[in-house]
LUMVO-688208 format. One record per residue (C-alpha): residue in one letter; x, y, z. Coordinates in pm, 1 decimal, padded with zeros to 6 digits. Layout:
BEGIN
[a, [X, Y, Z]],
...
//
This chain:
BEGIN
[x, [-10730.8, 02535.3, -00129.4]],
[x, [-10386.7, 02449.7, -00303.2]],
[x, [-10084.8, 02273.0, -00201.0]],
[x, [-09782.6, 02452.3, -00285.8]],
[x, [-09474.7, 02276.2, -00406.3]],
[x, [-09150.3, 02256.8, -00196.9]],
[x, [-08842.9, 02431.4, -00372.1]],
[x, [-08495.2, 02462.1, -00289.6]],
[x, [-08476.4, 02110.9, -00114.0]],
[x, [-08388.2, 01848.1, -00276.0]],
[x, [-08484.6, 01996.4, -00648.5]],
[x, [-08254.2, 01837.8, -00852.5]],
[x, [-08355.4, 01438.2, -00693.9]],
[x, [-08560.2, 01261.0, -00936.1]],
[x, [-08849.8, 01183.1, -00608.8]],
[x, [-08877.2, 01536.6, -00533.2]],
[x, [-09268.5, 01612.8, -00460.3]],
[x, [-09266.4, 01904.4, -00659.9]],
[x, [-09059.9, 01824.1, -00947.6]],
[x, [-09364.4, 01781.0, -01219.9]],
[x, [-09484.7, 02085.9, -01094.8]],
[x, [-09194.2, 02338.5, -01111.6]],
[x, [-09003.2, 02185.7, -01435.0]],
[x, [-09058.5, 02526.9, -01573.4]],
[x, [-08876.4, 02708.3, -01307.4]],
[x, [-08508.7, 02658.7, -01285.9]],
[x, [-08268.9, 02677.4, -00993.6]],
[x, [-08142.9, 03005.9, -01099.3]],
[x, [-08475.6, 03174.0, -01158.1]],
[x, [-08519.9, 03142.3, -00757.2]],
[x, [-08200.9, 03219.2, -00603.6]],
[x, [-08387.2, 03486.9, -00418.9]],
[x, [-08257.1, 03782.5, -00238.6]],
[x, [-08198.4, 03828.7, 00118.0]],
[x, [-08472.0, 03997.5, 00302.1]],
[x, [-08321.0, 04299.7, 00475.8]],
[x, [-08536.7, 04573.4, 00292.6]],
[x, [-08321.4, 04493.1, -00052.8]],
[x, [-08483.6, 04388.9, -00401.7]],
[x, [-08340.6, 04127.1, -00537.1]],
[x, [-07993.9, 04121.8, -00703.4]],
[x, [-07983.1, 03759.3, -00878.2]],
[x, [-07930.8, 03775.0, -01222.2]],
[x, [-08190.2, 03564.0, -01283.3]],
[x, [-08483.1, 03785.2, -01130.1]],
[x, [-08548.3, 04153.2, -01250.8]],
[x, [-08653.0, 04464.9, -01052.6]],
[x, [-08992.1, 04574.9, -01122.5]],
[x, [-09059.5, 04864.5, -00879.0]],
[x, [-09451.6, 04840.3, -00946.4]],
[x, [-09490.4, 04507.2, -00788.6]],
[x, [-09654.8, 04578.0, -00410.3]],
[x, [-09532.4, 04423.2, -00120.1]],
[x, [-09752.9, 04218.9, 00112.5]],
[x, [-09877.0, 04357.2, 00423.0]],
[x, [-10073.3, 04290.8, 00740.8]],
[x, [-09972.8, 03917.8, 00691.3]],
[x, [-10236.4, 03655.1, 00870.9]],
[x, [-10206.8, 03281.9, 00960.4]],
[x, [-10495.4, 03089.1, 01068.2]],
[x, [-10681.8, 02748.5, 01067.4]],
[x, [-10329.1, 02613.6, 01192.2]],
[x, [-10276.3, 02209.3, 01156.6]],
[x, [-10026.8, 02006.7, 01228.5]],
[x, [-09901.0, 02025.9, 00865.0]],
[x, [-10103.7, 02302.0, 00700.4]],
[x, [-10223.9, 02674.8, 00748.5]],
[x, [-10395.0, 02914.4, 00583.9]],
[x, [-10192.7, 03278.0, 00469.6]],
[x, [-10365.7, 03578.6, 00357.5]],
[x, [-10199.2, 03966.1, 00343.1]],
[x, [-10306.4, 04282.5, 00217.6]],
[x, [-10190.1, 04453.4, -00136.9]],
[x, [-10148.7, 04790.9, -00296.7]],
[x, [-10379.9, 04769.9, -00614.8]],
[x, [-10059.2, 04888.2, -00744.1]],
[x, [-09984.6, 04658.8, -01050.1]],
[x, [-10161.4, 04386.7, -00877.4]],
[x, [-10270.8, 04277.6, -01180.7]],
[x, [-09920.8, 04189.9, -01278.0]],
[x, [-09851.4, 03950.0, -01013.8]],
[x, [-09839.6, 03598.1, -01122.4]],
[x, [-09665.6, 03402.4, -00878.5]],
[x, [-09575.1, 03432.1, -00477.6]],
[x, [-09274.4, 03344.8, -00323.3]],
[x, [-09291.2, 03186.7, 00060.5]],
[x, [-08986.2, 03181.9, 00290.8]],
[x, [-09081.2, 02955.2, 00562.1]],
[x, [-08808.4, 02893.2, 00816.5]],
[x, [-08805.3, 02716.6, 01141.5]],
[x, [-08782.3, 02984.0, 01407.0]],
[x, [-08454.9, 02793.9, 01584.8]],
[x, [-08301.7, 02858.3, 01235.3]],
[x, [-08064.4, 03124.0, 01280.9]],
[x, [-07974.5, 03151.7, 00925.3]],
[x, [-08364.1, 03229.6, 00850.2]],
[x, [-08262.4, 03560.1, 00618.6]],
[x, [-08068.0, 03393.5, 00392.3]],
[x, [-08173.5, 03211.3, 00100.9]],
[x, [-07951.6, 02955.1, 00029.4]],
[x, [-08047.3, 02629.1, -00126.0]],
[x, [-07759.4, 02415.5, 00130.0]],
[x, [-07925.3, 02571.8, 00427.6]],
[x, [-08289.8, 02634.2, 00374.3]],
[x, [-08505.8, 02336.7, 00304.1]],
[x, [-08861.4, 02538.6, 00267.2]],
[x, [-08864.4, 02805.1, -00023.4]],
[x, [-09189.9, 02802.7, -00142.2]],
[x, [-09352.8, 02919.1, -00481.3]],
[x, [-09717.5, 02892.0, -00567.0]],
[x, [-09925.4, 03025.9, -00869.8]],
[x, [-10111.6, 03403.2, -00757.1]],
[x, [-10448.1, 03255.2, -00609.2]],
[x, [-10712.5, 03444.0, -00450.9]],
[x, [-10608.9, 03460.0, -00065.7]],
[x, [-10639.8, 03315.3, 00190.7]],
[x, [-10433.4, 03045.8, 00023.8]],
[x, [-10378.4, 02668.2, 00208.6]],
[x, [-10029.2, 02610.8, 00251.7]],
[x, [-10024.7, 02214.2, 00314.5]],
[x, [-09711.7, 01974.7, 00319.7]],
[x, [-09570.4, 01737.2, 00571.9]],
[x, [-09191.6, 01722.7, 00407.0]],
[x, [-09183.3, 02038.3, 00530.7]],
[x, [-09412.9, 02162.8, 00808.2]],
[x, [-09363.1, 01946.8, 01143.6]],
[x, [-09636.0, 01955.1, 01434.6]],
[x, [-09584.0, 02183.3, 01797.7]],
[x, [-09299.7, 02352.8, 01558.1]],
[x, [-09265.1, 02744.0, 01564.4]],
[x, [-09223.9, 02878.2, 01185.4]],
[x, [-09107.0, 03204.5, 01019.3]],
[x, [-09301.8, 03328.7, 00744.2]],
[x, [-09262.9, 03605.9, 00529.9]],
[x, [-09339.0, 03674.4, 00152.9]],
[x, [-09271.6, 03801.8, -00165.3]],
[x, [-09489.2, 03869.9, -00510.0]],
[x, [-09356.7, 03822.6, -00839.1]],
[x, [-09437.0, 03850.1, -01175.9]],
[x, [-09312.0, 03598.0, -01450.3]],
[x, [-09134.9, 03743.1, -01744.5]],
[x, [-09131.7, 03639.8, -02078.3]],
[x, [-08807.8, 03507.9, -02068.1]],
[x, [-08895.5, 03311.9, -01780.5]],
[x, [-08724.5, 03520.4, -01538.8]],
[x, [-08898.4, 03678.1, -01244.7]],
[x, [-08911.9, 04021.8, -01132.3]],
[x, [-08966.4, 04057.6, -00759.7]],
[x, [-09123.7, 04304.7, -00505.0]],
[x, [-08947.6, 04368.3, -00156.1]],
[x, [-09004.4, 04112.1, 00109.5]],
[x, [-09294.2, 04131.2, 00336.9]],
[x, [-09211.2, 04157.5, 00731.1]],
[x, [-09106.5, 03803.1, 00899.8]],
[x, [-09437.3, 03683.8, 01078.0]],
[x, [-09429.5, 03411.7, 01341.8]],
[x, [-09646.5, 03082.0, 01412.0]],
[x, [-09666.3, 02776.5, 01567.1]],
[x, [-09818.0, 02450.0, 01405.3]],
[x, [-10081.2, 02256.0, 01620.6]],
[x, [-10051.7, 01876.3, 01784.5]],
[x, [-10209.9, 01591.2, 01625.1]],
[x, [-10573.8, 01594.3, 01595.2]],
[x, [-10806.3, 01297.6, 01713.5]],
[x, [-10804.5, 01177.3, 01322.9]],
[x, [-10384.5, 01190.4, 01292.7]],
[x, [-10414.4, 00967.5, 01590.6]],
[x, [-10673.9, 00726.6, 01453.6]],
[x, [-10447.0, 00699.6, 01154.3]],
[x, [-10176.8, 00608.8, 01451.2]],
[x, [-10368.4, 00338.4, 01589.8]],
[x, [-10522.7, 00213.7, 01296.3]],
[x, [-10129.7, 00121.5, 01149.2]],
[x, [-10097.8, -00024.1, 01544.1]],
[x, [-10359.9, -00255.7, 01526.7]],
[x, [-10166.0, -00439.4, 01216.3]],
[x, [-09891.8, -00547.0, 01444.3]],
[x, [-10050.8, -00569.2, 01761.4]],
[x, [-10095.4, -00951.6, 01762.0]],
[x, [-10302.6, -01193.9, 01997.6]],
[x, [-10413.5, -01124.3, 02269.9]],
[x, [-10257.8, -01276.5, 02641.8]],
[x, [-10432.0, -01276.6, 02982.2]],
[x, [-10288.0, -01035.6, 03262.7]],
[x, [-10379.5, -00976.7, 03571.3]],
[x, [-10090.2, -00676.1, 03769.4]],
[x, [-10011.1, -00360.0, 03666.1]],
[x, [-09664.5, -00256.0, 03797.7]],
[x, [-09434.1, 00017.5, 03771.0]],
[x, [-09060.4, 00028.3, 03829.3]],
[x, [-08839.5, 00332.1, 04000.9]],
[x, [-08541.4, 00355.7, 04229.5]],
[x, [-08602.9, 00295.0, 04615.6]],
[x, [-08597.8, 00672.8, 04700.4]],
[x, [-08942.2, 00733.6, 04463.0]],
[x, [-09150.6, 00535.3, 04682.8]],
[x, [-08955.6, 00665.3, 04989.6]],
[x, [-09074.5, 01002.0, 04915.1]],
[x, [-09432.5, 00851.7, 04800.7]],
[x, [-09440.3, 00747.3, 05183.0]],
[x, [-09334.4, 01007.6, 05389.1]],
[x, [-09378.3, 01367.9, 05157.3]],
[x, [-09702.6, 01270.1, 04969.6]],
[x, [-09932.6, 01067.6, 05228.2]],
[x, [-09832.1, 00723.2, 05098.1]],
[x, [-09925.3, 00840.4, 04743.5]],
[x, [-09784.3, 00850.6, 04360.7]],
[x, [-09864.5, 01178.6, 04199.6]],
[x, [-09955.2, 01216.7, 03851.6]],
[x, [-09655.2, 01406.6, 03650.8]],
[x, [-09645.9, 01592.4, 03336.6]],
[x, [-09569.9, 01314.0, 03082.6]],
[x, [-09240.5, 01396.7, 02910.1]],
[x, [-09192.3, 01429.6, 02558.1]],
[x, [-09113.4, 01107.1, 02395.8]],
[x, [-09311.6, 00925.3, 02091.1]],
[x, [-09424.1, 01110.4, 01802.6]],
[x, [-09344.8, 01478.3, 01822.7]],
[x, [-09685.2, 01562.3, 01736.0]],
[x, [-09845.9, 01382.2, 02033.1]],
[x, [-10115.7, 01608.5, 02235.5]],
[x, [-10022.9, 01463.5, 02551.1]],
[x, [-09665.8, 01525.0, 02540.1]],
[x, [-09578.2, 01809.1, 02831.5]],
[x, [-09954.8, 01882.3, 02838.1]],
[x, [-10117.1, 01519.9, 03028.2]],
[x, [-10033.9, 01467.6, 03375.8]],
[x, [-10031.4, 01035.6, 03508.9]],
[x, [-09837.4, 00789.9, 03622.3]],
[x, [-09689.9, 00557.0, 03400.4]],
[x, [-09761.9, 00178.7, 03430.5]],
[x, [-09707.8, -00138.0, 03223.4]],
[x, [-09906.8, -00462.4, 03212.8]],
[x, [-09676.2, -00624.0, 02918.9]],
[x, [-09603.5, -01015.7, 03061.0]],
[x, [-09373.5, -01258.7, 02924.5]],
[x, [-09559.5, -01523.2, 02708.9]],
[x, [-09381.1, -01812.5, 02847.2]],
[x, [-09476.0, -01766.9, 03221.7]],
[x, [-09763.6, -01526.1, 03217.5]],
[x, [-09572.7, -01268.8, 03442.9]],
[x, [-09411.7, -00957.5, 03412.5]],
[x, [-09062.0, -00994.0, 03326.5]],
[x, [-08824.3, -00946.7, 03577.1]],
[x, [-08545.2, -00660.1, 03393.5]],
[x, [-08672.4, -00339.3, 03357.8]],
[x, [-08505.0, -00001.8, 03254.0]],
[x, [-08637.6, 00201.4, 03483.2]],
[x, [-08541.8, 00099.2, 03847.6]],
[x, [-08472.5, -00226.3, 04058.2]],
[x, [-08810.5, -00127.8, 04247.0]],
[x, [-09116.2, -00269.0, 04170.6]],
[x, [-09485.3, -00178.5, 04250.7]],
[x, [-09756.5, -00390.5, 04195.1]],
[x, [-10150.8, -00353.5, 04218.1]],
[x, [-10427.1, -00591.8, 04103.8]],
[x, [-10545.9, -00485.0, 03766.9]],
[x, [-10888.2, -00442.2, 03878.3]],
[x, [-10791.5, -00135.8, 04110.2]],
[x, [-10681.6, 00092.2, 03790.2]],
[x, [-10854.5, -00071.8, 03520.3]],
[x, [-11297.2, -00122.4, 03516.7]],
[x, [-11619.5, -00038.2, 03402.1]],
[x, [-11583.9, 00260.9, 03584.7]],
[x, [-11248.7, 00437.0, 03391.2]],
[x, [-11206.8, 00519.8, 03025.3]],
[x, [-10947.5, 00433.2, 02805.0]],
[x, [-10748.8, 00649.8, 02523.0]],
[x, [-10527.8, 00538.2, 02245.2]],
[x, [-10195.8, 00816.3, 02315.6]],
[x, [-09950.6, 00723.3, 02035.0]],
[x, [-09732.0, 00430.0, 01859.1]],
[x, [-09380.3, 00416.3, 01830.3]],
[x, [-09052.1, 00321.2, 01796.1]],
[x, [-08701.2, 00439.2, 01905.1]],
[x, [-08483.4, 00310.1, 01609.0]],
[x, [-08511.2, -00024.7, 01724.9]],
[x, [-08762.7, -00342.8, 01604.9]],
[x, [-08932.9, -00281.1, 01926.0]],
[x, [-09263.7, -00095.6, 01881.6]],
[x, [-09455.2, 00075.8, 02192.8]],
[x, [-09819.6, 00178.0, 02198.1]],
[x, [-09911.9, 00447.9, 02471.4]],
[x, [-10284.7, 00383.1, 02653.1]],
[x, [-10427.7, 00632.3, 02891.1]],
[x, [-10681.1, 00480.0, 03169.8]],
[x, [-10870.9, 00764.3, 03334.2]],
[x, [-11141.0, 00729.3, 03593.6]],
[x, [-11485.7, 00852.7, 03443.4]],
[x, [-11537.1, 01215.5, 03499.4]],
[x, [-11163.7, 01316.1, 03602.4]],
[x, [-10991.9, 01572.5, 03505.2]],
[x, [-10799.8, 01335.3, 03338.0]],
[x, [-11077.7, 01250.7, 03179.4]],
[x, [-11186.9, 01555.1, 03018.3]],
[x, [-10855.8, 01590.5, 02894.5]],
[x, [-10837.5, 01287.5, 02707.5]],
[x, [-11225.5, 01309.8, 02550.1]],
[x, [-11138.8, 01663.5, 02348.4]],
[x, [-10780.1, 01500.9, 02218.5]],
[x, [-10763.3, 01130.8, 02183.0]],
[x, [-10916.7, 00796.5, 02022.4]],
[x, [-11143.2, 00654.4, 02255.1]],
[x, [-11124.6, 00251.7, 02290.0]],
[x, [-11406.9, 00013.0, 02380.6]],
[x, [-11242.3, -00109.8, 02720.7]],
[x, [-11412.0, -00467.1, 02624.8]],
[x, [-11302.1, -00509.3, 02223.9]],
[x, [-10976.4, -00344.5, 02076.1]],
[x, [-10645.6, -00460.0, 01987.6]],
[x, [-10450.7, -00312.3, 02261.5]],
[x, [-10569.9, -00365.6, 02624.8]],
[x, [-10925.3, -00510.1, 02760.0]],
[x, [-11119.3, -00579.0, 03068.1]],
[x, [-11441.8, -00765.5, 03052.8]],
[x, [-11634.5, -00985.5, 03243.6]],
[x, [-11634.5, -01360.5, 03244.7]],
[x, [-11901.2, -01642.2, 03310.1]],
[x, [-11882.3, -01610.8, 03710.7]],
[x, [-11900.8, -01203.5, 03623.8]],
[x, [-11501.5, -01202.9, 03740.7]],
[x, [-11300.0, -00926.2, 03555.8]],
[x, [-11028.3, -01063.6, 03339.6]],
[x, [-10749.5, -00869.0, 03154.5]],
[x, [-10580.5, -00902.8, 02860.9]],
[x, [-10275.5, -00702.5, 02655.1]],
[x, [-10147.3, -00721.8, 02307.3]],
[x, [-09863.0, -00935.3, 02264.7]],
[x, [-09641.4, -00816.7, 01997.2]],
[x, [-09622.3, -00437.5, 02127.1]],
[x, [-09493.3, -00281.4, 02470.2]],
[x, [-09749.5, -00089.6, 02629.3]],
[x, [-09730.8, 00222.2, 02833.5]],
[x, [-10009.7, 00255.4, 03025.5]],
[x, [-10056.7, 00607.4, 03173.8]],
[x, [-10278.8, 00673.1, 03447.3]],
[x, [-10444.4, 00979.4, 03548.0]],
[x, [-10502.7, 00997.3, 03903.4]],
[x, [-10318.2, 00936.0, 04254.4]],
[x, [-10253.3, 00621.5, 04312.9]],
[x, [-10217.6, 00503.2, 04703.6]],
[x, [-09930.8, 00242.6, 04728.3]],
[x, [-10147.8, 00085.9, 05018.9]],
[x, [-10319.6, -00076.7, 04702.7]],
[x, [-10071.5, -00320.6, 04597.0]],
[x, [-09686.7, -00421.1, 04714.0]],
[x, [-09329.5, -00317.3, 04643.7]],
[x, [-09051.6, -00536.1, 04623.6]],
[x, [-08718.2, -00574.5, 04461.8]],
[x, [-08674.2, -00704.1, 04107.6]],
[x, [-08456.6, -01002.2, 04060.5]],
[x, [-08311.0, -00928.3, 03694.6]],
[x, [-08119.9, -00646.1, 03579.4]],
[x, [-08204.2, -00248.6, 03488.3]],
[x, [-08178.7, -00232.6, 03162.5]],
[x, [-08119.5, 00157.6, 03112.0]],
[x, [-08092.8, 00097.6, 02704.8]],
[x, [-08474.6, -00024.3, 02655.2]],
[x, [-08571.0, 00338.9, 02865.5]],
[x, [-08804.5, 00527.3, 02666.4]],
[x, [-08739.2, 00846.7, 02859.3]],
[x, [-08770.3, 01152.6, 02673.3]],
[x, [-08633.1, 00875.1, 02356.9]],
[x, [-08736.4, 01017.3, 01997.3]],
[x, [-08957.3, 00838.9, 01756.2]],
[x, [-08763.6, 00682.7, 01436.4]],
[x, [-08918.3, 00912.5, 01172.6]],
[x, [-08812.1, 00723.5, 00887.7]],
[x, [-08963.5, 00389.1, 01008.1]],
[x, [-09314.2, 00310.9, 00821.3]],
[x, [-09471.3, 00054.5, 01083.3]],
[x, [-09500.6, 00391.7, 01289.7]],
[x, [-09506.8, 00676.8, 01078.1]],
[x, [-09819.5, 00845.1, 00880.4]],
[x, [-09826.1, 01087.7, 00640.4]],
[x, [-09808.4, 01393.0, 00809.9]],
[x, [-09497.8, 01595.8, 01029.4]],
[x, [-09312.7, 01352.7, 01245.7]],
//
């Protein structure tokens, strides 16, 4: 396995990752050409009509920020080959033939290693992204320029979400800042009048579990893909109560804590993040042993002991009462899995203000902040 340097971003800045490892290769001697069946015309790279071009091109063991690349090759001069040239594009890109250092961030070049070859690097490969990939061999000169073969044929992938160790990375850097530890005892969850009007009379007095949207970290696996309802259990420290703003509606429901959170329901660490701001969210997922929900959550996410972690707890007391308790330096969504019947708890209207700025709807994570990022794509 090899990591292969990034080139034609950022080559001449002094931080660039692959500096050390392409001082040999100048700007010039990769000005490649563009791929519509033509061999290059730079001045700096040579024809060499021996060189074969790869074929049958195959991605696999896809990551978040890695993959593995393998093709097929005429033994025709193979021996020659001493370097390969990647052109790895995001599919949206609709400049992808062209290789031009202002508009193409991900021009790779990596020594001629036996295939498959690990193509690893999270300045350049973002998760649940789709990719174009096509490439080219080469053969180093004495000179130091590089003649070329033709370009392979553009293939086309998508990188995966992040996988259960990403997200322990996640909530490992959340448990930092998560702070002590305050007693609640409601979960409640905000929306305009007409949501629990419909609730009522079109879904037999029920909230339905929706496809959560895609806010937080981009390479979240429950982003479009987990279906809940979203809660929060966040109070203010001063009264012990939920506050009484919120962004998302001047309508309140509110249900003991004990009828969503026991014994009997699991709980998953979903994501941390933050939306430019000094606020920083975590995203729990409580689903009831043996749901659907459930098995969702088990093959994807960071389990938590319900009784001991830094987020969100239930446990039992001396009189064998359930008490509840949240972190209080982070704003937590708490996602639940199933139906919930409103006959469970109350709705009433909120005395303070909807504040639509602190809505995390669809909001996109600050990738440059390092409370909340981790060293993989964004």
């Amino acid at each position: 396995m090899m990591e292969v340097p990034r080139v034609g971003h950022s080559i001449s800045s002094p931080t660039s990752p692959c500096e050390d490892m392409m001082k040999n290769l100048s700007l010039d001697a990769i000005q490649l050409c563009e791929r519509e069946g033509n061999k290059s015309l730079d001045s700096g790279i040579a024809e060499m009509e021996e060189l074969p071009v790869p074929q049958n091109i195959k991605i696999s063991n896809i990551t978040c920020d890695s993959f593995k690349i393998c093709w097929d090759m005429d033994s025709r001069s193979k021996e020659r080959i001493t370097h390969y040239f990647i052109d790895l594009n995001k599919k949206e890109n609709k400049n992808a033939n062209k290789f031009k250092h202002k508009d193409v961030p991900t021009k790779l070049v990596a020594k001629a290693v036996p295939l498959p070859m690990t193509v690893r690097g999270h300045w350049f490969l973002s998760p649940r992204t789709e990719y174009t990939v096509a490439v080219q061999t080469a053969s180093k000169q004495g000179d130091g320029d590089y003649a070329v073969s033709e370009w392979s044929e553009i293939n086309e992938f998508c990188t995966a979400d992040y996988s259960t160790v990403h997200l322990t990375q996640l909530m490992e850097k959340a448990e930092v800042i998560a702070g002590r530890m305050l007693r609640f005892s409601v979960f409640y969850r905000n929306q305009h009048k007409e949501y629990f009007d419909h609730a009522r009379e079109a879904q037999n007095n029920k909230m339905l579990p929706s496809v959560k949207d895609n806010s937080g970290s981009h390479g979240s696996p429950i982003s479009g893909k987990l279906e809940g309802i979203f809660f929060s259990c966040n109070t203010e420290f001063n009264t012990g109560k939920p506050p009484q703003d919120s962004p998302y509606g001047r309508y309140r429901y509110q249900l003991p804590a004990e009828a969503l959170f026991s014994p009997k329901t699991n709980l998953y660490f979903g994501d941390f993040y933050c939306m430019y701001t000094a606020y920083h969210y975590v995203i729990l997922v409580i689903a009831p042993q043996g749901s659907p929900g459930d098995d969702f959550c088990k093959q994807r996410l960071p389990a938590l002991d319900i009784a001991n972690n830094r987020f969100m707890t239930c446990s039992e007391d001396e009189d064998g009462q359930l008490v509840f308790h949240h972190a209080q330096d982070l704003i937590l969504e708490v996602i639940y899995t199933d139906p919930v019947d409103l006959s469970l708890g109350t709705v009433a209207e909120i005395s303070g203000h909807q504040l639509m700025s602190l809505s995390t709807v669809n909001a996109k994570k600050d990738p440059s902040c390092k409370t909340c990022n981790i060293s993989v794509g964004r």
